[in-house]
DOGU-261276 format. One line per 2 residues: number of its first residue (from 1); for each residue x, y, z of N, C-alpha, C. Coordinates in nm, 3 decimals. Layout:
# DOGU-261276
NUM = X Y Z X Y Z X Y Z; ... $
END
This chain:
# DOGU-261276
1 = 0.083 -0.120 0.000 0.000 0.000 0.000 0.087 0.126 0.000; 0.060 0.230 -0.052 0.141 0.351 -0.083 0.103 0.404 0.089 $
3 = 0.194 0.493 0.138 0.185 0.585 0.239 0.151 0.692 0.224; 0.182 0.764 0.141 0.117 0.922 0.088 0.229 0.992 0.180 $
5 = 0.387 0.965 0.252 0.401 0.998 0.307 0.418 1.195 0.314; 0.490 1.189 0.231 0.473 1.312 0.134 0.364 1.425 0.156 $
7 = 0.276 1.405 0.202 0.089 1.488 0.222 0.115 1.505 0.353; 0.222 1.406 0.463 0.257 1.489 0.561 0.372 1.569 0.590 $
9 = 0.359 1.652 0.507 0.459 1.793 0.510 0.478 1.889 0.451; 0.532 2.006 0.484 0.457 2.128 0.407 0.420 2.091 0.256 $
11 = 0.509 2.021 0.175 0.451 2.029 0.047 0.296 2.023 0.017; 0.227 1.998 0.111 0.057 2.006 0.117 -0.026 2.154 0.103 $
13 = 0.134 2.246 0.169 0.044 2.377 0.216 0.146 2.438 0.084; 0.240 2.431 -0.039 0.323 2.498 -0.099 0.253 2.442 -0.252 $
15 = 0.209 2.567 -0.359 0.217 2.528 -0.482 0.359 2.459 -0.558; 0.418 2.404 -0.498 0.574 2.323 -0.551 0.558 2.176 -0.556 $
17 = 0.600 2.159 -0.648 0.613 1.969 -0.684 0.668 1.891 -0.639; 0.626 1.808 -0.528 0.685 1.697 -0.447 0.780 1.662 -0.547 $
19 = 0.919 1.635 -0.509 1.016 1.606 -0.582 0.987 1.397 -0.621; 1.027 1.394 -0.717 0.970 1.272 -0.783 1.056 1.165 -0.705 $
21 = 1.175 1.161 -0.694 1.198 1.038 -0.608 1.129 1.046 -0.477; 1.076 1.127 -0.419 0.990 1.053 -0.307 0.834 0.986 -0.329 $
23 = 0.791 1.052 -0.435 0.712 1.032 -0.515 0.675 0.832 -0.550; 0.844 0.872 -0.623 0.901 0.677 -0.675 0.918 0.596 -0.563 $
25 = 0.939 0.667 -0.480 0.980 0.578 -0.353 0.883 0.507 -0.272; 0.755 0.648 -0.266 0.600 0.593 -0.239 0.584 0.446 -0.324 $
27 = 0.613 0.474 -0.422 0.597 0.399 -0.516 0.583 0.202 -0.485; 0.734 0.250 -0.435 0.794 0.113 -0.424 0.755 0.027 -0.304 $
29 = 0.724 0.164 -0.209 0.639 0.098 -0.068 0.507 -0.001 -0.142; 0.476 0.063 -0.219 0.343 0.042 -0.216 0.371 -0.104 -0.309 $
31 = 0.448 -0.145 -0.351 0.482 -0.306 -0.385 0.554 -0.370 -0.282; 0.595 -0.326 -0.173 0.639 -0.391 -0.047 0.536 -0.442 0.063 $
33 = 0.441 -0.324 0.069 0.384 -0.362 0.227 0.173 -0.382 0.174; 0.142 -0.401 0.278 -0.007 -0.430 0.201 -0.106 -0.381 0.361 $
35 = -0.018 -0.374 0.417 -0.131 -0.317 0.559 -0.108 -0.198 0.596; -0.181 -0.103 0.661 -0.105 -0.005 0.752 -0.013 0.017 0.782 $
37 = 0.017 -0.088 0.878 0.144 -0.110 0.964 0.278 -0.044 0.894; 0.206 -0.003 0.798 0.337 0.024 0.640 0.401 0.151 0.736 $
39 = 0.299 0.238 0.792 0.290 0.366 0.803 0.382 0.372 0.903; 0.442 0.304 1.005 0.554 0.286 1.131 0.656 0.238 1.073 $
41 = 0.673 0.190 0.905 0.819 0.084 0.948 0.931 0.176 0.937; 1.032 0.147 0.958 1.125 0.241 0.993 1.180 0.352 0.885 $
43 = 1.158 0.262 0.707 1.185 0.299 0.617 1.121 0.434 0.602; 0.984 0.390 0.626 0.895 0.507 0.542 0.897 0.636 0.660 $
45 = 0.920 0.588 0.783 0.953 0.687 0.890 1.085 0.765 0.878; 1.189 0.710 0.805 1.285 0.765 0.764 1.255 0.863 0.644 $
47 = 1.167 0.810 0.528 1.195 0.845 0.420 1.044 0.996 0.473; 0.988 1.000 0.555 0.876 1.113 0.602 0.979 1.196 0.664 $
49 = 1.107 1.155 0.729 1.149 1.288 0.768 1.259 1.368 0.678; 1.292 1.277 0.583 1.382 1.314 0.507 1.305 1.457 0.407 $
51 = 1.185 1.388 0.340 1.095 1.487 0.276 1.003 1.540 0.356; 1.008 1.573 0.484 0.931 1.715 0.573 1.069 1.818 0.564 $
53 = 1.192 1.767 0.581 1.277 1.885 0.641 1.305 1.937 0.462; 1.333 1.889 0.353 1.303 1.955 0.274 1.174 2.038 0.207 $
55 = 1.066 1.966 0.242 0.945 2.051 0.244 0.933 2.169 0.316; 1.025 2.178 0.426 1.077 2.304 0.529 1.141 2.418 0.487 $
57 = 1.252 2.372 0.378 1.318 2.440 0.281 1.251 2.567 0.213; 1.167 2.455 0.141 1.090 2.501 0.044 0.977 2.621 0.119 $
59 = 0.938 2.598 0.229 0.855 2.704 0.336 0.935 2.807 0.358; 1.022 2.787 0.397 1.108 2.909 0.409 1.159 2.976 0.337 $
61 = 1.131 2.921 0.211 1.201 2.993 0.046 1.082 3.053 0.010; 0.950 3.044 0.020 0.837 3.089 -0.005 0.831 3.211 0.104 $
63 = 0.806 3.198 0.237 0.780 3.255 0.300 0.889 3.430 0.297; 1.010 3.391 0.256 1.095 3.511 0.234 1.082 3.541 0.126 $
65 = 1.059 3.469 0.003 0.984 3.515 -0.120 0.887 3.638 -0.130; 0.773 3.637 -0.056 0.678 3.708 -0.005 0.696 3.813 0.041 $
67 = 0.783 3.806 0.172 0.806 3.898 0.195 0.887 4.025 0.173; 0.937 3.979 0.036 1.046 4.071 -0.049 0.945 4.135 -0.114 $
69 = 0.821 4.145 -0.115 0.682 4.199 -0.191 0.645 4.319 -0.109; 0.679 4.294 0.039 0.649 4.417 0.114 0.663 4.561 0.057 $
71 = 0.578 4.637 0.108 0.589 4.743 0.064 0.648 4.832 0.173; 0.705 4.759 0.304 0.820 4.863 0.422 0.906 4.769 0.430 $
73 = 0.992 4.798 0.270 1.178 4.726 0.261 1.235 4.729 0.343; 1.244 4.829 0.457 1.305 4.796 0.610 1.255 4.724 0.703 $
75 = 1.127 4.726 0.732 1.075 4.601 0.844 1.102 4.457 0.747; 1.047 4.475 0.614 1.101 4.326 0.535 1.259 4.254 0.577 $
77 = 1.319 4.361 0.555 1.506 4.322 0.562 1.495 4.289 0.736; 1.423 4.349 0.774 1.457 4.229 0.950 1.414 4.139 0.955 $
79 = 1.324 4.116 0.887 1.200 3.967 0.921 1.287 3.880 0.830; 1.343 3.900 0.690 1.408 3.809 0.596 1.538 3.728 0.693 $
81 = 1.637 3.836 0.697 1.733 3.822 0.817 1.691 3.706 0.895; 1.623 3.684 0.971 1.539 3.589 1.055 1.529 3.466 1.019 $
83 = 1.406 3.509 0.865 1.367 3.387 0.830 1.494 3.327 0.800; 1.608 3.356 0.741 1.712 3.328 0.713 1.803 3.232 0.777 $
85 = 1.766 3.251 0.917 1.839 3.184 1.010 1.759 3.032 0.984; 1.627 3.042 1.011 1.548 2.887 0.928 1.561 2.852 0.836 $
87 = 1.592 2.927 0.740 1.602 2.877 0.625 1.736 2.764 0.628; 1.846 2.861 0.639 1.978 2.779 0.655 2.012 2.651 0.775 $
89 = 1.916 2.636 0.874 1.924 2.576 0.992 1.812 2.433 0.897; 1.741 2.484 0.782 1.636 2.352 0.784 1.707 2.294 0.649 $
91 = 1.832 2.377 0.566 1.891 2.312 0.516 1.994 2.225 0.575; 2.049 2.245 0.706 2.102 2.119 0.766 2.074 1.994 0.803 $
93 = 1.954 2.052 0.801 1.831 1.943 0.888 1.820 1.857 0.761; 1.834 1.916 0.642 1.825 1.793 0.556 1.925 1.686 0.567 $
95 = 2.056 1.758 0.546 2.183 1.674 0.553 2.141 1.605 0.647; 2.122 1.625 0.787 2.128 1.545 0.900 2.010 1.411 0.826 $
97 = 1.912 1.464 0.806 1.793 1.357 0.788 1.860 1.234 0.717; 1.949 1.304 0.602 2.057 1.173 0.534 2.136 1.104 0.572 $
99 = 2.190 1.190 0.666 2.317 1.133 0.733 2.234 1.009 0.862; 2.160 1.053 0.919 2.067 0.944 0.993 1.983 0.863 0.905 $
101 = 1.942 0.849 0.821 1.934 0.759 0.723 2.031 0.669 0.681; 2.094 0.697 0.673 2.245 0.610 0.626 2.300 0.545 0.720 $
103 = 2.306 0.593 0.814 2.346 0.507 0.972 2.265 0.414 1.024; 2.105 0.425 0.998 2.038 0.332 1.052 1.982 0.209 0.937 $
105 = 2.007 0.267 0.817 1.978 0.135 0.668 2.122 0.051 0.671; 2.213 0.140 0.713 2.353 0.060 0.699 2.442 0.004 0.853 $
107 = 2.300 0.009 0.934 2.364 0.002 1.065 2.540 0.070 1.117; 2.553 0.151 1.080 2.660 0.199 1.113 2.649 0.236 1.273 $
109 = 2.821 0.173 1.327 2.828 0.218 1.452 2.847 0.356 1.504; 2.772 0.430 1.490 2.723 0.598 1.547 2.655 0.566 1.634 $
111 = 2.649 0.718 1.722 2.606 0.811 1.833 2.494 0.870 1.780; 2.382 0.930 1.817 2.350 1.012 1.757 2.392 1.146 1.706 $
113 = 2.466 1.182 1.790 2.565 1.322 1.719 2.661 1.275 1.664; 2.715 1.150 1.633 2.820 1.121 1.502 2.734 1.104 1.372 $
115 = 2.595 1.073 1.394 2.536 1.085 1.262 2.515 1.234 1.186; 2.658 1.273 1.113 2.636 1.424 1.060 2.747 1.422 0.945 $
117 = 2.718 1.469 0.880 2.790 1.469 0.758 2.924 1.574 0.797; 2.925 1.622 0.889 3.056 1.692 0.971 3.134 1.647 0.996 $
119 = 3.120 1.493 1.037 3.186 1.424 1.164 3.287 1.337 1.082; 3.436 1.316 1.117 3.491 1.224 1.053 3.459 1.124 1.078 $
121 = 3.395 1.072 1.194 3.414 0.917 1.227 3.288 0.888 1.144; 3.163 1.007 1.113 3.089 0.953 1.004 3.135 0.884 0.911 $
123 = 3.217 0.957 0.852 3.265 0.911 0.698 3.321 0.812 0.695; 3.452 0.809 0.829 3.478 0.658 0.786 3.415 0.555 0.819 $
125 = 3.308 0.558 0.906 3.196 0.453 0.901 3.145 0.427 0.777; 3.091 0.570 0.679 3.049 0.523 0.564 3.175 0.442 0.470 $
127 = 3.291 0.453 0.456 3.334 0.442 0.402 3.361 0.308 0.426; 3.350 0.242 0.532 3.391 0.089 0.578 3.277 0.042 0.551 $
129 = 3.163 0.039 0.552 3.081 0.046 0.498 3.045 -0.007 0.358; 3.074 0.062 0.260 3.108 0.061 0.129 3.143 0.169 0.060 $
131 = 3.276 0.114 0.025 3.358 0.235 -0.092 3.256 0.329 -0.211; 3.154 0.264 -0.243 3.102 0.310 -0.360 3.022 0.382 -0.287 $
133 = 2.923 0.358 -0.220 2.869 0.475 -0.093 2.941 0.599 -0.057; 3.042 0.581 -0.030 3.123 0.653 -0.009 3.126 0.769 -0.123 $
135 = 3.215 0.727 -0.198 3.234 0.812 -0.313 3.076 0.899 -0.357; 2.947 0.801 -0.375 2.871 0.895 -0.439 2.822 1.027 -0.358 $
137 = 2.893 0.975 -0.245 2.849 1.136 -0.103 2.928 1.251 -0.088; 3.089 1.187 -0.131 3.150 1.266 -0.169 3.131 1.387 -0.214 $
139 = 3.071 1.322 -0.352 3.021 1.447 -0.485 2.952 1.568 -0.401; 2.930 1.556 -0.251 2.776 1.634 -0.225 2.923 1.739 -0.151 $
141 = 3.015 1.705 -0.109 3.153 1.809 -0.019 3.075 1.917 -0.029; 3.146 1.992 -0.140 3.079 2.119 -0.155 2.950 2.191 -0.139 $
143 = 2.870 2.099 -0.096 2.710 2.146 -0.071 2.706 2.114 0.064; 2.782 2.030 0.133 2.758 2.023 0.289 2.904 2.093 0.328 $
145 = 2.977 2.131 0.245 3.015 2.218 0.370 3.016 2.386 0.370; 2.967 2.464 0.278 2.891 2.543 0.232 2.745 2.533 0.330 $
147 = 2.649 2.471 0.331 2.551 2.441 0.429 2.606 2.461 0.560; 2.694 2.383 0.599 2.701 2.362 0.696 2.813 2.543 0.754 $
149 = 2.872 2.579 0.721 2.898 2.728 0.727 2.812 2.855 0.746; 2.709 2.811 0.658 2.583 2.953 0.643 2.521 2.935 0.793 $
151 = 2.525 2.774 0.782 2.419 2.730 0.952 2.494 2.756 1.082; 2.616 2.752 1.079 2.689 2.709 1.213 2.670 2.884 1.249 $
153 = 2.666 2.967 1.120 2.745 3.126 1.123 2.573 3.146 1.195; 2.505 3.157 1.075 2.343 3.174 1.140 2.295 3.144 1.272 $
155 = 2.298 3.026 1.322 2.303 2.953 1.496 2.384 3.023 1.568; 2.530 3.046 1.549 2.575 3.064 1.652 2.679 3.176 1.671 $
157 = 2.663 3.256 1.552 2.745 3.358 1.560 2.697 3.493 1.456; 2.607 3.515 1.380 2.559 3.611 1.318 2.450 3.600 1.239 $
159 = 2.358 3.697 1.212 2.238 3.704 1.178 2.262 3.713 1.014; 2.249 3.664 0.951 2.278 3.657 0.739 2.234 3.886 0.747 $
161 = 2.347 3.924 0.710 2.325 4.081 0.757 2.227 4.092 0.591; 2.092 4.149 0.643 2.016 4.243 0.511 1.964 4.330 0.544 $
163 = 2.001 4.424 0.473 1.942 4.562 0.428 1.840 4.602 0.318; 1.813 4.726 0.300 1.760 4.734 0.171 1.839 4.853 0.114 $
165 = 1.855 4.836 -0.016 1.937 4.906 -0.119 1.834 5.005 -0.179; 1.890 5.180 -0.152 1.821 5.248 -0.257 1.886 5.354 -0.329 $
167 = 1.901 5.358 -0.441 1.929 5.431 -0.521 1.945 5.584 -0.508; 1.861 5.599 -0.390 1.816 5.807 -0.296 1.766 5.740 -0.191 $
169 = 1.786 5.887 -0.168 1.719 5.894 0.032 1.585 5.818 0.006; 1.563 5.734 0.115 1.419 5.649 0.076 1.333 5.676 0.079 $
171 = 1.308 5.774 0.162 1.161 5.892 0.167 1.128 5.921 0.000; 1.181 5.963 -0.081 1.142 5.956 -0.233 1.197 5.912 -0.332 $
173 = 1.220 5.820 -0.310 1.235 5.715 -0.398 1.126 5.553 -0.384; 1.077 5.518 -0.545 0.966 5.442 -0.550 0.992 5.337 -0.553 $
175 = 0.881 5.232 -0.486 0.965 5.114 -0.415 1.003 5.048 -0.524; 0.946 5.063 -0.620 1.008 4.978 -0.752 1.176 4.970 -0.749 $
177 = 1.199 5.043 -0.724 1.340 5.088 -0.717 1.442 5.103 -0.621; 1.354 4.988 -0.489 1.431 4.956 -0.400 1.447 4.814 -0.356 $
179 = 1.591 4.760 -0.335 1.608 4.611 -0.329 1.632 4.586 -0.190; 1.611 4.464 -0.185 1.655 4.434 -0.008 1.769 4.323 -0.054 $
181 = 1.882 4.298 0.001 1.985 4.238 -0.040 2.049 4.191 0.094; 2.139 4.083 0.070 2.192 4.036 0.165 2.357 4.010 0.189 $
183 = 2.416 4.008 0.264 2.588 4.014 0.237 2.593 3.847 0.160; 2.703 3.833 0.076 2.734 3.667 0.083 2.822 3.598 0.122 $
185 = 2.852 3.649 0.256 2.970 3.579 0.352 2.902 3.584 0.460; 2.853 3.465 0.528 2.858 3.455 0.631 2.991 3.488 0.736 $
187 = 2.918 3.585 0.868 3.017 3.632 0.977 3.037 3.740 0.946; 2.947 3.875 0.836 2.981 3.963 0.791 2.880 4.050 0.834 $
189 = 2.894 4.169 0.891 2.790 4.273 0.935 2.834 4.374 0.897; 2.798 4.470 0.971 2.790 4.622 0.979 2.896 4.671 0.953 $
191 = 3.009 4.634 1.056 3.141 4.679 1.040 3.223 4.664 0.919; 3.207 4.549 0.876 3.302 4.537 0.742 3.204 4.611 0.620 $
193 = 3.065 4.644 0.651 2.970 4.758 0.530 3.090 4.878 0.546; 3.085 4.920 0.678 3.104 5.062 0.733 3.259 5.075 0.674 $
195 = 3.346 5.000 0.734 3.534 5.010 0.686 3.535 4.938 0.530; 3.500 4.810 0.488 3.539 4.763 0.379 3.463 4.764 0.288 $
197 = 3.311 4.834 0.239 3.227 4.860 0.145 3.274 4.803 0.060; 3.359 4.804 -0.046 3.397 4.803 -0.160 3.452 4.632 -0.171 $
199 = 3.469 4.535 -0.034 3.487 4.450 -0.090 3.347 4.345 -0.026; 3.245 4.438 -0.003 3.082 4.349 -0.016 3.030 4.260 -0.117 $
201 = 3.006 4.202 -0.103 2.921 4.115 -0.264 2.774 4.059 -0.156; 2.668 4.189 -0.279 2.561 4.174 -0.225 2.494 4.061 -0.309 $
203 = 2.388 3.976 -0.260 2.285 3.922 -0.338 2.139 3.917 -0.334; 2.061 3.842 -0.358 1.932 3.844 -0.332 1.869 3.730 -0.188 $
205 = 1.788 3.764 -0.152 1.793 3.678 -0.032 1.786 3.558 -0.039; 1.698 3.480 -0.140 1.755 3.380 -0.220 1.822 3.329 -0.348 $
207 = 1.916 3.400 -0.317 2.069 3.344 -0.395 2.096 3.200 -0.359; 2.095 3.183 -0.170 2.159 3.007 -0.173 2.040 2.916 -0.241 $
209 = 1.953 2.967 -0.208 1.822 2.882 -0.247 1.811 2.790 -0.356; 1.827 2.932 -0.467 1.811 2.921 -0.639 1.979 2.844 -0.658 $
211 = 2.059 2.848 -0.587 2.199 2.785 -0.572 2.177 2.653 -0.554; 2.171 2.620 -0.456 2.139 2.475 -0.358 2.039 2.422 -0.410 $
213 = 1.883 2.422 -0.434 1.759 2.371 -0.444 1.810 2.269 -0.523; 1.846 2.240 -0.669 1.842 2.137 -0.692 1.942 2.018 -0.657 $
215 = 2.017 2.070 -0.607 2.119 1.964 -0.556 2.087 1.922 -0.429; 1.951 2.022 -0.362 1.905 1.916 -0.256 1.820 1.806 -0.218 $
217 = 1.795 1.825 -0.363 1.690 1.733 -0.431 1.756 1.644 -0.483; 1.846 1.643 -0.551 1.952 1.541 -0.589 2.008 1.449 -0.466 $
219 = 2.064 1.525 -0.421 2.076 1.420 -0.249 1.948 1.399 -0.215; 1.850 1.418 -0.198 1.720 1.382 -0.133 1.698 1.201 -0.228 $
221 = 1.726 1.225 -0.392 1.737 1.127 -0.436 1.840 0.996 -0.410; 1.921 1.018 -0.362 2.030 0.965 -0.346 1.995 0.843 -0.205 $
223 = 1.964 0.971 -0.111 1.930 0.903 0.006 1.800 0.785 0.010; 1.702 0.841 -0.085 1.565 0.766 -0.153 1.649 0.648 -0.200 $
225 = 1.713 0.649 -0.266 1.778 0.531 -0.340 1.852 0.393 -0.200; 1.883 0.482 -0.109 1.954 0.350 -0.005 1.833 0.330 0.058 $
227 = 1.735 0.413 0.062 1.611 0.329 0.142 1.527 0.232 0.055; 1.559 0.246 -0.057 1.467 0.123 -0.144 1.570 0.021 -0.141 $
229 = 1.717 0.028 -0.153 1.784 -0.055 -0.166 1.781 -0.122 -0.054; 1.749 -0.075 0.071 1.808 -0.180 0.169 1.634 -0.173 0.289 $
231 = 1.490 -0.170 0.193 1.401 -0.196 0.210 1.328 -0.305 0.185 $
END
C-alpha cells in the first residue's frame, strides 16, 4: 500500500512539486507492504522525515519570497534576516535527515551526534561500509560544507546581515526601485559595510536557495535510493 508519506509535510500547504523520487519511492512501498502497519516501518519513517525537512526548505524559500513583496523594505530586511536563520538551519536538517538515514539502513556504529555529515568518524563509518557509498556522497563536499557554514554562522554567531538598497534617500524614492539584499559571507555585518564597502558582494535573499535547491533534491534522491535498496 502507498503511504502518501509526502501529504505529511509542508509540500501540502506549498504550490511546488513533491520532488519525484519521493514520489518513486512511495511507489515502491506500495509493492512492499499491504497493511497499515506500512505507516511505522522504519523505512517510510525515515523516508517522512527526510521529505518534511526539505518541504521546510521550500517554506522558508516561499515565506521570504513574499516577503520581499512588502511594501516597508526595512521592516522586510529584519524579518528576511530571521527567516534566514530557518532557512539555513532547515537546510542542515536535511543533511542530517541523510546522514541518519544512512546510519540506521547501513547500521553503522554511530552516536547520535556522530550521525552528521561533519563528523569524521561519520565518513569513515560510511566508508567501511562501502567504498562506492562513499564516493557517491563525496560528490555532495561542496554542498555540505557550504551548508554547513551559512548554519553554524546563522546559529551561533551572526544574523545573514540584510538591508535594503536604494538608489536616494528612501523617503522619495519608489519602491520599484528599491532592493533588499543580503551580504554573501557569512560572519559579515555592519562593520566590514562601514570600513570595507567596496569589498561586499551583495545578493538576493535567495541566492543560496536558487543555488542549492536542486542539488538538494539530488541528495534527497540519493538518500531515496539506499532506502529502497536496503528496504
Amino acid at each position: 500500500m502507498k503511504t502518501w508519506f509526502y501529504n505529511r509535510t509542508a509540500y501540502v500547504l506549498l504550490g511546488v512539486p513533491v520532488p519525484q523520487c519521493f514520489i518513486e519511492l512511495d511507489e515502491y512501498f506500495n509493492t512492499r507492504f499491504t497493511t497499515s502497519a506500512a505507516m511505522i516501518h522504519p523505512s517510510v519513517t525515515l523516508a517522512e522525515n527526510l521529505c518534511r525537512r526539505m518541504a521546510d526548505i521550500e517554506l522558508y524559500a516561499w515565506y521570504i519570497s513574499e516577503t520581499q513583496k512588502s511594501l516597508d523594505t526595512f521592516r522586510a530586511a529584519i524579518y528576511i534576516g530571521t527567516l534566514l536563520v530557518g532557512y539555513f538551519t532547515a537546510c542542515k536538517s536535511v543533511l542530517d535527515a541523510g546522514a541518519i538515514t544512512l546510519a540506521r539502513v547501513y547500521s553503522l556504529s554511530l552516536s547520535n551526534k556522530e550521525m552528521d555529515f561533519s563528523k569524521r568518524k561519520f565518513w569513515k563509518q560510511l566508508q567501511q561500509a562501502s567504498t562506492t557509498l562513499n564516493d557517491r556522497y563525496v560528490l555532495f563536499h561542496d554542498l555540505f560544507d557550504e551548508v554547513i557554514k551559512w548554519r553554524d554562522s546563522a546559529i551561533h554567531r551572526a544574523t545573514p546581515f540584510v538591508i535594503t538598497h536604494s538608489p536616494g534617500a528612501p523617503d522619495k524614492v519608489p519602491r520599484g526601485k528599491m532592493e533588499i539584499k543580503m551580504i554573501a559571507k557569512p560572519d559579515t555585518g555592519m562593520s566590514t559595510v562601514v570600513v570595507s564597502p567596496k569589498s561586499v558582494q551583495w545578493v538576493e535573499p535567495l541566492h543560496f536557495h536558487r543555488k542549492w535547491q536542486s542539488r538538494m533534491i539530488e541528495f534527497c534522491g540519493e538518500i531515496c535510493s539506499d532506502i529502497r535498496d536496503r528496504t
